[in-house]
N, C-alpha and C positions, 0 to 999 in steps of 0.2 A: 517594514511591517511589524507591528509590535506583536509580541507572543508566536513569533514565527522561527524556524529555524530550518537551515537547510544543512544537510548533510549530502557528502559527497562516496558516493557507494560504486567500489574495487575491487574487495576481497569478503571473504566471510566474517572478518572483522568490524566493517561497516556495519554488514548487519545484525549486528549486536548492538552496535553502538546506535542504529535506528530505532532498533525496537526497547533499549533501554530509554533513549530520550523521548522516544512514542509514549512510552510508559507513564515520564516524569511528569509529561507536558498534560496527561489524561488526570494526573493525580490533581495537580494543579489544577484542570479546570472545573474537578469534581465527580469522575467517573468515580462508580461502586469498580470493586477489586474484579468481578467476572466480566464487567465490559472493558477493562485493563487488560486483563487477557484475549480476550477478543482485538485488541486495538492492536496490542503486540505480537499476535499469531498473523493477521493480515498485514504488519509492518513487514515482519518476515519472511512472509512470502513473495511477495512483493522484490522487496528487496534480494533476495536469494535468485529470483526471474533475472534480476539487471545483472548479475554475477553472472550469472548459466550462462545467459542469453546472449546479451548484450557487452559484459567484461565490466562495463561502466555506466554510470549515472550517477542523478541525484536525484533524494527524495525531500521532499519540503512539508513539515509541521507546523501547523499553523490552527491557535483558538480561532473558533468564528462562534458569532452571534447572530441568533433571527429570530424578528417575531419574538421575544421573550424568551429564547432558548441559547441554551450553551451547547458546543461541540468541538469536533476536533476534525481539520480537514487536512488531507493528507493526499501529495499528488509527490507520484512513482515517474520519472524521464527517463528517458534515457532514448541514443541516435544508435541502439543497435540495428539488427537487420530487419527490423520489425518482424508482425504476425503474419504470417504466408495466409492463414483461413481461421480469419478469429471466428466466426458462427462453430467452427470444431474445434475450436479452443475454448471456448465458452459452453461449452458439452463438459458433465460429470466426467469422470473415467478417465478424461485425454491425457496424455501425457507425453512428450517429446521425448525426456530424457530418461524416460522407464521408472521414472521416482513414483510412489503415491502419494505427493503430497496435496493438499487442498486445491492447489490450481487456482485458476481463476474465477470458475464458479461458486468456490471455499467461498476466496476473496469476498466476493458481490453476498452469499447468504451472510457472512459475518458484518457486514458495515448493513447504513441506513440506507446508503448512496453509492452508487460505482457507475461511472464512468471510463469509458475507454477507448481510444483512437490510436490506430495504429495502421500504418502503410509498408508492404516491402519494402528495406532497402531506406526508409525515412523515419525509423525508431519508433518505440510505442511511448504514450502517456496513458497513465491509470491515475484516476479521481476520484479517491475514497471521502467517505463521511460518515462517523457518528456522533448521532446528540446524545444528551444525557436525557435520562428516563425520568419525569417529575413523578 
């Protein structure tokens, strides 16, 4: 896949290293600097979910085009224990590990696009997307 990249996420260090190359790949395809932030706050979390959660995963960056538009699509894996009650995970407020941080409903108001499929016991995947603003 051209303009793709997959990173492989274990420690807190990955997630730096996602959301730095989240970053690069947004620059490159022409985000303004607050939807960069945006792209690297939802790398983050994300990413930080497959540490807590899960221990491990990958997450894969990747330009896409449509229709005349630019963006950046971003899918979070990983085979951990999956989401026991995603409808109460997808609730404000929730929180497993007593942190406050954006969660998964952050996640979904930050991007264009969010996708998510998860099974007990058969890992989640998360399917983020933003375009660029004309």
């Amino acid at each position: 896949m051209p303009n793709a990249e997959h990173i492989a996420i274990r420690s807190d260090r990955d997630v730096l290293v996602a959301r730095q190359r989240g970053r690069a790949l947004g620059e490159l395809a022409g985000f303004v600097a607050t939807d960069l932030t945006l792209i690297a706050t939802a790398i983050s979390e994300l990413a930080r979910n497959i540490v807590l959660y899960a221990r491990e995963g990958e997450m894969e960056l990747q330009l896409i085009s449509e229709d005349h538009r630019r963006g950046l699509l971003i899918v979070a894996r990983d085979h951990g224990p999956g989401i026991q009650d995603l409808e109460q995970a997808m609730q404000d407020g929730y929180s497993t590990s007593g942190g406050l941080g954006l969660g998964l409903p952050g996640v979904k108001r930050l991007m264009d696009s969010f996708e998510i499929n998860s099974r007990p016991g058969a890992g989640t995947v998360v399917q983020i997307g933003k375009w660029i603003r004309s």
